[in-house]
C-alpha positions as CSV (number, residue, x, y, z in Angstrom):
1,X,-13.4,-2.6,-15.3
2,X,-10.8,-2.2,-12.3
3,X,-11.0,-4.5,-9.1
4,X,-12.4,-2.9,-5.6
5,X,-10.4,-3.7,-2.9
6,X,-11.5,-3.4,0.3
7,X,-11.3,-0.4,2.6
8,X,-8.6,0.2,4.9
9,X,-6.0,-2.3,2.1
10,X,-3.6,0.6,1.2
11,X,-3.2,1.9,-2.1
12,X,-1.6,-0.2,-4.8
13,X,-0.2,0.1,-8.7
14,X,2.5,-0.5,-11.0
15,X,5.3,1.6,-11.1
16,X,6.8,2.4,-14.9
17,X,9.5,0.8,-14.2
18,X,7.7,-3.4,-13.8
19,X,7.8,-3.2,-9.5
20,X,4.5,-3.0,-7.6
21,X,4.3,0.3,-4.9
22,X,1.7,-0.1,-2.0
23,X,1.1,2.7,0.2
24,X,-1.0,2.8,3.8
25,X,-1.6,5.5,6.5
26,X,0.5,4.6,9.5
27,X,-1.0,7.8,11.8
28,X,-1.2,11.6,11.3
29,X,0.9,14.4,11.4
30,X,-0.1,17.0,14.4
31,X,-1.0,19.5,11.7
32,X,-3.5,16.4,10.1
33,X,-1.4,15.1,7.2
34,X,-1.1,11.6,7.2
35,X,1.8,9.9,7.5
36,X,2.9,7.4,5.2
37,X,4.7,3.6,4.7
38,X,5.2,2.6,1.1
39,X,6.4,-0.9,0.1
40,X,7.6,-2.7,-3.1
41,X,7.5,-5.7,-4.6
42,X,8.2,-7.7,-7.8
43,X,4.7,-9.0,-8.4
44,X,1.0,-7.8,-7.3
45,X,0.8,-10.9,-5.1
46,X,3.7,-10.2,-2.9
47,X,2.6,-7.0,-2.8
48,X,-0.4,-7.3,-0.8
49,X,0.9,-10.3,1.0
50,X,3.5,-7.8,2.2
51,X,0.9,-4.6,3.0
52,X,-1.3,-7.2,5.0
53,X,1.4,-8.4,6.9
54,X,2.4,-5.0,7.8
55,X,-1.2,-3.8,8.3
56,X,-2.0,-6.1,11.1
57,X,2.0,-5.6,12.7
């Protein structure tokens, strides 16, 4: 069974080609969509060091 992570983390997978993609919600659009900040890394680890760093910048 998958891991939950907690709300408000970003999204997170692996990318077909071995690299890690995390994505978060930086704000909206006026017309609503959100706007978003993706970020890459080697291993899952990094990753979400990287997307916490950047959520609390």
């Amino acid at each position: 069974m998958a891991k939950r992570r907690p709300s408000g983390d970003g999204m997170v997978r692996k990318r077909e080609d071995g690299r890690w993609e995390g994505r978060i919600i930086i704000g909206h659009e006026e017309n609503g969509n959100p706007i978003f900040r993706y970020i890459y890394a080697d291993t899952q680890k990094e990753l979400t060091a990287k997307l916490r760093q950047s959520i609390t910048a």
